[in-house]
C-alpha positions in Angstrom: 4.8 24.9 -19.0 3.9 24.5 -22.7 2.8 20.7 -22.2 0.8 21.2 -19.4 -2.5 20.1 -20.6 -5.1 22.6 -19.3 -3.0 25.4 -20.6 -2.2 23.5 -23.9 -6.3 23.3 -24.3 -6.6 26.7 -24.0 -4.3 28.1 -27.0 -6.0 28.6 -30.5 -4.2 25.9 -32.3 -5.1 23.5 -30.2 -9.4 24.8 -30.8 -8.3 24.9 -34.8 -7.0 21.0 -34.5 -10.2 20.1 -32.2 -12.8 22.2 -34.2 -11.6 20.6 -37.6 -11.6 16.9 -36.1 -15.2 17.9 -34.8 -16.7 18.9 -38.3 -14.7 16.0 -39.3 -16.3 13.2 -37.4 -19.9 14.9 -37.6 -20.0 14.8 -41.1 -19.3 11.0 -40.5 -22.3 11.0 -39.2 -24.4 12.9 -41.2 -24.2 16.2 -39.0 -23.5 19.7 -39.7 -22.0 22.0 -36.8 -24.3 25.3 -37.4 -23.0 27.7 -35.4 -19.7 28.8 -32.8 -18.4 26.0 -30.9 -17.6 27.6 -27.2 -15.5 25.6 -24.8 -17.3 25.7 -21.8 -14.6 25.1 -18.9 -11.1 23.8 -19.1 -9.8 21.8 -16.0 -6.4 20.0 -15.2 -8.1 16.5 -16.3 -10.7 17.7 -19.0 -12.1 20.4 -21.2 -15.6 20.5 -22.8 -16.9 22.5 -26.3 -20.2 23.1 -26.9 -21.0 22.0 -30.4 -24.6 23.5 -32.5 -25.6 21.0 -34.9 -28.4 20.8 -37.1 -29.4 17.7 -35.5 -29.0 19.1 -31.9 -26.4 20.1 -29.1 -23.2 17.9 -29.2 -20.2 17.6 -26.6 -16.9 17.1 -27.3 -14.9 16.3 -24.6 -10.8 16.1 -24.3 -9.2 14.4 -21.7 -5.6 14.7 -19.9 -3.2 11.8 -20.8 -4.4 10.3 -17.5 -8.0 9.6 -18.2 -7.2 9.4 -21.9 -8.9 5.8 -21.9 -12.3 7.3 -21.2 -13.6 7.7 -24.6 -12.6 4.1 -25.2 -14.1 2.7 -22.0 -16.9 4.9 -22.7 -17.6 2.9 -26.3 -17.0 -0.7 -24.6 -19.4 -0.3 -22.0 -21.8 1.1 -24.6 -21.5 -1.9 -26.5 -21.3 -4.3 -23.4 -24.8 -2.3 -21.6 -26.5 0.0 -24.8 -29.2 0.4 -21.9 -27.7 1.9 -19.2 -24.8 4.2 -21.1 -25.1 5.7 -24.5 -22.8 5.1 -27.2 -20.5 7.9 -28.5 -21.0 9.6 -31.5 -17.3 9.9 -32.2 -13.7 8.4 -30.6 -10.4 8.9 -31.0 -9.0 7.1 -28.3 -5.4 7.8 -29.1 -6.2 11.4 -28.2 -8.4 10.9 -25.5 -11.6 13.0 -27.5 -15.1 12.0 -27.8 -18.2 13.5 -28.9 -21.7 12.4 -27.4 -25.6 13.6 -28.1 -26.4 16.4 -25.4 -29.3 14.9 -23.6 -30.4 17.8 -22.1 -30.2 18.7 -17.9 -29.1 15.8 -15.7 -31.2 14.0 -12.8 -28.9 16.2 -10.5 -28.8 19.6 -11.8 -32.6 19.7 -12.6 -33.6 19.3 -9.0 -32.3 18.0 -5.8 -32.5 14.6 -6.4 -34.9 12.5 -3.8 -34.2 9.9 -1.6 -36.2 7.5 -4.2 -33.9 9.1 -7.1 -30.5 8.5 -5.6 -31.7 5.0 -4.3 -32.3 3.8 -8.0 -28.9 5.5 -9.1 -27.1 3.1 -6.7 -29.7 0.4 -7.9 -28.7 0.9 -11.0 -24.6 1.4 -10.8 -24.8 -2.1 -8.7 -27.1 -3.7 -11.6 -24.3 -2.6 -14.1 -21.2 -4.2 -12.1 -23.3 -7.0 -11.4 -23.4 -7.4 -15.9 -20.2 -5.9 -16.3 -18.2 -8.3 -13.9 -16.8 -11.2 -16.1 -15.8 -8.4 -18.6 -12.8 -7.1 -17.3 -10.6 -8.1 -20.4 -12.7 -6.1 -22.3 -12.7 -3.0 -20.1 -9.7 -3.1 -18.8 -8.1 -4.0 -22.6 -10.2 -0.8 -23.6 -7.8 1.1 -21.2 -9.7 1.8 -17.7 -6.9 1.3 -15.0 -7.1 -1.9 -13.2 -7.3 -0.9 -9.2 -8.6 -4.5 -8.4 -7.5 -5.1 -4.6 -5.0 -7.6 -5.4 -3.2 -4.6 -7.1 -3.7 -1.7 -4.1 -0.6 -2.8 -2.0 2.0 -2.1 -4.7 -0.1 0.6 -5.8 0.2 2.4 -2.4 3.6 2.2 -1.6 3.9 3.5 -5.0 2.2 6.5 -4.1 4.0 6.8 -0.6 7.1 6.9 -2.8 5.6 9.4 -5.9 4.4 12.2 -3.2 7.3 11.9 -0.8 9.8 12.7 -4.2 7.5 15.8 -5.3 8.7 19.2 -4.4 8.4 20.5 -1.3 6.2 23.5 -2.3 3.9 21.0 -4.3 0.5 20.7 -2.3 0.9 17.3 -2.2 4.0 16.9 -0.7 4.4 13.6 1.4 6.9 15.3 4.3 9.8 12.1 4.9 8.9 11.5 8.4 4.9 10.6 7.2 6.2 8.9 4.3 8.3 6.9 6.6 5.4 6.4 9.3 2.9 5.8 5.8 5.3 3.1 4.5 5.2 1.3 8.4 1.5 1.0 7.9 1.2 -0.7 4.7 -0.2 -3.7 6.7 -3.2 -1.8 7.2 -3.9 -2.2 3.3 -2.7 -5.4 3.2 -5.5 -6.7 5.7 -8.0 -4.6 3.8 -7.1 -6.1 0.6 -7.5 -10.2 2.4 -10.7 -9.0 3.7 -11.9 -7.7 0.8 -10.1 -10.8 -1.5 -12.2 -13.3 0.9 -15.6 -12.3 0.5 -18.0 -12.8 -2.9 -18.2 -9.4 -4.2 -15.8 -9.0 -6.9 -14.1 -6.5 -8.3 -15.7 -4.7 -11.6 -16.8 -1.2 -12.9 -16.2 1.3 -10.6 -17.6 4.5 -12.1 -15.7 6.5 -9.5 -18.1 9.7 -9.5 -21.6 8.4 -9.4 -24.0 11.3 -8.2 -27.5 12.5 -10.1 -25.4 14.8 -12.2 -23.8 12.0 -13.9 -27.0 10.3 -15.0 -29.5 11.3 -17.5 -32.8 10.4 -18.0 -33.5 8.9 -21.4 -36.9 7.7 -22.4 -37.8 7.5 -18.6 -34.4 5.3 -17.9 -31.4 6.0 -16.4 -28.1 6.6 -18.2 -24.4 6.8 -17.2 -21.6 9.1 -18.4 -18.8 10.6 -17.4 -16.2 7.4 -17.0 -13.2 10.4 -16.8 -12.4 8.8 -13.1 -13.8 5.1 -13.6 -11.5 2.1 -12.3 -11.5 -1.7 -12.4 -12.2 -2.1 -8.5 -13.8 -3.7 -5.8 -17.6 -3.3 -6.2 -17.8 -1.7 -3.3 -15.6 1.3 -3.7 -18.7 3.4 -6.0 -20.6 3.9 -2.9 -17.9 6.3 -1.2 -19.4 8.9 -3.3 -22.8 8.2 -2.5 -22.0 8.5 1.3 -20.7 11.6 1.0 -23.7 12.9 -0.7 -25.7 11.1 1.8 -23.3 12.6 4.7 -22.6 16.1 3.9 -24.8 17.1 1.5 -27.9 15.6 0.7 -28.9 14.1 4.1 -30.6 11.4 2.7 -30.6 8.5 5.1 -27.3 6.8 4.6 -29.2 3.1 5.6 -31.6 3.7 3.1 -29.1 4.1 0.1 -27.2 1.1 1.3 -30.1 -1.3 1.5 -30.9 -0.1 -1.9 -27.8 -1.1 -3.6 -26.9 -3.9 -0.8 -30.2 -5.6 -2.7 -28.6 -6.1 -5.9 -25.8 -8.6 -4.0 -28.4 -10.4 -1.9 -27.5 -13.5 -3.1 -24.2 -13.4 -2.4 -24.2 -11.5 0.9 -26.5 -10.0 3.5 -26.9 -6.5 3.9 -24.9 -6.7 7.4 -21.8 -8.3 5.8 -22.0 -6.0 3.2 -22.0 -3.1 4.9 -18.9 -4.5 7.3 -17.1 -4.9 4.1 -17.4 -0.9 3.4 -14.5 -0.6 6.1 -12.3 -2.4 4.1 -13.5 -1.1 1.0 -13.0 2.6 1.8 -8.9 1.4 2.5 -8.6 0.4 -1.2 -11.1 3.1 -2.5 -8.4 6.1 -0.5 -5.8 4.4 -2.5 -7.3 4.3 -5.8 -8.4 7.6 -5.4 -5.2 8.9 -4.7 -3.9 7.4 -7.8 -6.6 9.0 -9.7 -5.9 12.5 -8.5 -2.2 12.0 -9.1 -2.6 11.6 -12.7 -5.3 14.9 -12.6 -3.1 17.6 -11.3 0.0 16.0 -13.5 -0.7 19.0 -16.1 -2.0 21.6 -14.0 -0.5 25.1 -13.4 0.1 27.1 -10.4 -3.6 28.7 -9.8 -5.2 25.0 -10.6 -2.4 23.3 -8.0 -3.7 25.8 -5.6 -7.4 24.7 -6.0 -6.8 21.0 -6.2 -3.4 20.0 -5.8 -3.3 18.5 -2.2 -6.1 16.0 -3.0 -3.8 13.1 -3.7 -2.3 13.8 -0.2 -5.7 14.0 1.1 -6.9 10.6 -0.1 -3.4 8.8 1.0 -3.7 10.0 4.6 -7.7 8.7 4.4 -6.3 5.4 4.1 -5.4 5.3 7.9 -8.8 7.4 9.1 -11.9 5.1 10.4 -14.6 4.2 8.4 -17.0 5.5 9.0 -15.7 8.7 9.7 -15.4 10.1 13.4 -16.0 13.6 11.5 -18.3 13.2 8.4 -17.0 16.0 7.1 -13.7 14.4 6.1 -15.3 11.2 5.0 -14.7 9.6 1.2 
């Protein structure tokens, strides 16, 4: 229990080690922390302290060894797109810690974001991939986790084999006849994966939680952050958060967010096509996600396993459910 990471973040050494590193790297920078540093949450993946300078709010932010590439991927794609995602004042990607400028309230948390809002969100996220694309080496050599289809097959049956061998009491527990019947559809990926292999989108940044509340607005442009759950992927796989918004929560017109992003890749494929493609897409995004919640509940304990812990099952068994959803409740 002593390496599990949300309880590990929690203990007073650990906030002596981070608040030290913290003054540390601010002076670097010509900052002074001015006042308590309060961590504001701690979660089986992350845990964020609230840092008073004299040159404004700062956030450090710690990641579980699963996401530990974030503060690196976050500095890369800084230097690849200074535009669209602001630099970090402070990395040590060994760690997994970073410290960025607070920009003050999201485009989500300020207000229900309109239709127009979220439509230049997706605008924007497919504008990035679109720049972003031939840079994989980079990103991926900075540490986000390629999930490019050509990698998904392995990758699953991986996954059949990793939740099938976890306890039986563990909420994520692949029972031996599912894993069996699970393992007897790998096909089913497989054809997703040709599908998505023969058409002209490609794989690139996949921010993998793209909402309002992960965008500020900067000088009257939008900004991306939070890369805790980003992937090297098929373009397509950032819009199965979008349609969940769009599905269960938002109710913004579901056509009206895809032609906005589908307008980015006219060139290379009609709206139609691209939108047939989803099916496919949301195989290999199940998958991926999967993976990603895997490596999130690694380090939790017993209350936080009770919260989130059957998520990675959840996404495995979505590979197999229609797209789009006969209940939109249990879309992406």
């Amino acid at each position: 229990m002593a390496d599990l990471f949300s309880q590990t973040v929690a203990t007073d050494a650990w906030r002596a080690e981070a608040t030290r590193w913290i003054s540390d790297e601010l002076s670097g920078v010509g900052r002074q922390v001015t006042g308590d540093i309060v961590q504001r949450r701690i979660r089986p993946w992350s845990t964020q302290l609230v840092v008073p300078s004299d040159q404004g709010t700062v956030w450090f932010k710690a990641n579980c060894p699963s996401s530990a590439y974030e503060p690196a991927v976050h500095r890369a794609l800084a230097d690849l797109e200074p535009a669209e995602v602001e630099a970090p004042l402070a990395v040590e990607a060994a760690r997994g810690w970073m410290m960025t400028a607070d920009r003050g309230t999201t485009l989500g948390d300020s207000h229900d974001a309109s239709l127009s809002e979220w439509q230049a969100v997706v605008t924007l996220a497919a504008r990035v991939q679109r720049q972003v694309a031939d840079h994989g080496d980079v990103l991926v050599g900075a540490g986000l986790p390629d999930c490019s289809p050509a990698t998904v097959p392995a990758r699953y049956s991986w996954l059949v084999d990793q939740l099938a061998a976890l306890p039986t009491d563990h909420p994520s527990h692949l029972p031996a006849d599912e894993a069996d019947t699970l393992r007897a559809k790998t096909a089913v990926v497989e054809e997703a994966v040709a599908a998505l292999l023969a058409a002209p989108l490609p794989a690139s940044l996949q921010h993998g939680d793209l909402h309002p509340g992960n965008v500020f607005v900067v000088d009257g442009s939008l900004r991306f952050f939070d890369f805790g759950d980003a992937q090297w992927a098929h373009v397509l796989e950032v819009l199965a958060v979008p349609y969940g918004y769009s599905t269960r929560v938002t109710h913004h017109p579901w056509p009206d967010l895809l032609d906005a992003y589908a307008q980015v890749w006219a060139d290379l494929l009609d709206r139609d096509a691209l939108e047939a493609l989803m099916v496919p897409a949301m195989v290999t995004h199940a998958v991926n996600r999967s993976f990603t919640w895997l490596g999130a509940i690694e380090g939790a304990q017993p209350e936080e396993l009770a919260e989130w812990g059957d998520s990675a099952l959840y996404y495995l068994r979505l590979t197999h459910e229609p797209f789009p959803p006969e209940d939109p409740e249990n879309g992406p």
